[in-house]
C-alpha positions in Angstrom: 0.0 0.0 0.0 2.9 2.6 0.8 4.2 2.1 -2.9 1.0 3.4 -4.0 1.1 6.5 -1.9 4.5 7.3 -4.0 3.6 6.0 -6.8 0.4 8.7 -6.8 2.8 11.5 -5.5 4.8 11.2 -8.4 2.4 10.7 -10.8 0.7 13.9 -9.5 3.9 15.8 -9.5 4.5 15.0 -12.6 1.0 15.7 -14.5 1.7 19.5 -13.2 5.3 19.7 -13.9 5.1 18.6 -16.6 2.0 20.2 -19.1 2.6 17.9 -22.1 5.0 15.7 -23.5 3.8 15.3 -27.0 4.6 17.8 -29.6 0.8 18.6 -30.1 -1.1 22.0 -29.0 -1.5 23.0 -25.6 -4.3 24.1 -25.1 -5.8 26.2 -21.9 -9.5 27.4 -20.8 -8.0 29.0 -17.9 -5.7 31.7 -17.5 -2.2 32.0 -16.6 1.1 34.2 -16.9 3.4 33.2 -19.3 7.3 32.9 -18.6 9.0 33.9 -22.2 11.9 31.1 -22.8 15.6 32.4 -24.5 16.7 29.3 -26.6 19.0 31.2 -28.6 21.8 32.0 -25.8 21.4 35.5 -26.7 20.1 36.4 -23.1 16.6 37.6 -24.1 13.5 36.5 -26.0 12.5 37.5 -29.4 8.9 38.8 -29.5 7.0 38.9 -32.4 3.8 40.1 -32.1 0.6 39.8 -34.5 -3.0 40.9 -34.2 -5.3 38.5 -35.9 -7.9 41.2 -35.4 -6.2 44.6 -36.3 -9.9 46.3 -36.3 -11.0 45.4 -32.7 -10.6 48.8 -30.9 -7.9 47.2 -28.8 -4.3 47.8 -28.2 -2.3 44.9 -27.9 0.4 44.6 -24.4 0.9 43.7 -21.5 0.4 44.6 -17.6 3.3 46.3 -16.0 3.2 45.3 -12.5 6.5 48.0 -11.0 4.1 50.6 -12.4 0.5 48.9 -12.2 -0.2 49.9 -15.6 -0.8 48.9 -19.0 2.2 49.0 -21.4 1.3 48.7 -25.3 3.4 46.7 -27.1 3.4 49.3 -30.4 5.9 47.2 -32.9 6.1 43.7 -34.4 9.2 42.8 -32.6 10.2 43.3 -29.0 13.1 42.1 -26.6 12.5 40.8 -23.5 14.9 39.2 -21.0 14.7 35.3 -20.6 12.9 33.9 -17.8 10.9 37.0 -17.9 6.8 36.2 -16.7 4.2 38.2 -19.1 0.8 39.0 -17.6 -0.3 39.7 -21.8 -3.3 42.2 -21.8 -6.0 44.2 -24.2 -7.0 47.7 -23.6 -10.1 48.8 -24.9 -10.4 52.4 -26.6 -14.1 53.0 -26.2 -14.1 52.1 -21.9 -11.0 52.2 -21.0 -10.7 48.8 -19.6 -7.8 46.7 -19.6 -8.2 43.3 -19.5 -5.1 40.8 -18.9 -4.4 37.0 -18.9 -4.1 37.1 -15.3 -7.7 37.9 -14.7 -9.2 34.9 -16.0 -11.1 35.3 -19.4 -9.1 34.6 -21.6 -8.5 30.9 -23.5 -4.8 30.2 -24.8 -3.6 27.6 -27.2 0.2 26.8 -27.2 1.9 25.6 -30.4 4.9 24.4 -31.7 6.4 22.3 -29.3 10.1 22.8 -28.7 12.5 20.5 -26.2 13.4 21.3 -23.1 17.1 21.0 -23.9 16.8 23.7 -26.6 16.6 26.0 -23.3 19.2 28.2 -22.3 17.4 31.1 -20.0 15.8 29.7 -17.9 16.9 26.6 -18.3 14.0 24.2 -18.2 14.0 20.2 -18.4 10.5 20.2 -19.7 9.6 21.8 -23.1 8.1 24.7 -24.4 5.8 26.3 -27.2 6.9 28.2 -30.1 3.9 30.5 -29.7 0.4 31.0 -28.4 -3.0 31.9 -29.5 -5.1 33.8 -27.1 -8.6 34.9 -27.3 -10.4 37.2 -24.4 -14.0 36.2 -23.7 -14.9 39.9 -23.3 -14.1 41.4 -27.2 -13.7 37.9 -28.8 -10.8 39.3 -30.2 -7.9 36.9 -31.2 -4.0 37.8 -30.8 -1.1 35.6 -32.0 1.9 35.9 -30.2 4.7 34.2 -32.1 8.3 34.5 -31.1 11.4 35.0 -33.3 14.5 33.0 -33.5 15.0 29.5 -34.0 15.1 28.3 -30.0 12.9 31.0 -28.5 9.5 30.5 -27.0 7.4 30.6 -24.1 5.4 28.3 -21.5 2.3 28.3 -19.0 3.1 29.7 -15.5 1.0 27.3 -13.1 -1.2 29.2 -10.5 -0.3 29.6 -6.9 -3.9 28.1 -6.1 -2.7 24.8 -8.6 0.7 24.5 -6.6 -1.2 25.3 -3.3 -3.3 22.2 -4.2 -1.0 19.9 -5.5 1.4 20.2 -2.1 -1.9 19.7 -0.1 -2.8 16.5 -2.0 0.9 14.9 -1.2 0.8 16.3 2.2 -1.9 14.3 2.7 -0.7 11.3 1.0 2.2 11.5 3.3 0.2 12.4 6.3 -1.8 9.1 5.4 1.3 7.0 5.1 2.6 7.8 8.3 -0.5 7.5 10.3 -1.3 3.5 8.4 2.7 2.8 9.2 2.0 4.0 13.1 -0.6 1.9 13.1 0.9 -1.4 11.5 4.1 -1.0 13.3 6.0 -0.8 10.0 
């Protein structure tokens, strides 16, 4: 019984650690960050960005947390540092409101699956998508984020709640373990 306690532990570990180990799409109904991958040892990420939907009253960004504002991203191609987190976000012309992937309505789909040992900063063991597809729920509105170079890419951030839960459920399992081995005199 105590080899099916690990046995689920690292099964469970492993489901969230590791999002997908085929080379198919990713594809997410809830929202998370995303963490922007350098492949190409250059020390920063390669952004290209494309609106699907150039027409939508939106600008295309993301949400700068040191200032608590929206940044628009204004050209096709933009630098960021490897290992950087990007909380992506719309800003609508006609109210104002800004809408980002960390507030929960918006569906991604990841694409182009890249290994983990094409990975140089950060360094990752699992892989990584060449780009994503996201579409808000509140303007229907589609933007393609794709990223330059041959080795760059990005990759889901799991939620704090998702980690929270996953450490309860093998807290648990250990907790349980302990308590049958007390009781069996193991």
């Amino acid at each position: 019984m105590r080899a099916l306690y690990v046995v689920v532990a690292v099964l469970a570990v492993g489901v969230v650690l590791t999002p997908s180990l085929e080379a198919g799409p990713l594809s997410l109904s809830e929202s998370v960050a995303i963490e922007l991958i350098d492949g190409a040892g250059d020390r920063d990420s390669t952004v290209t960005v494309m609106a699907l939907d150039p027409q939508s009253g939106c600008d295309f960004g993301f949400w700068n947390h040191k200032t608590d504002s929206f940044q628009q991203i204004k050209t096709a191609v933009n630098y960021f540092d490897g290992g950087t987190v990007v909380d992506f976000a719309i800003h609508d012309y006609e109210s104002g409101a800004t809408t980002r992937l960390s507030d929960g309505t918006a569906t991604m789909v990841f694409t182009g699956w890249l290994p983990g040992s094409y990975s140089e900063n950060p360094v990752r063991k699992s892989g990584f998508w060449k780009g994503v597809t996201i579409t808000w729920e509140s303007t229907n509105h589609d933007y393609v984020v794709v990223f330059g170079g041959d080795k760059d890419g990005l990759a889901p951030v799991p939620e704090p709640t998702t980690l929270a839960l996953l450490g309860g459920g093998i807290a648990a399992v250990v907790a349980a373990a302990r308590r049958r081995r007390r009781r069996t005199g193991f």
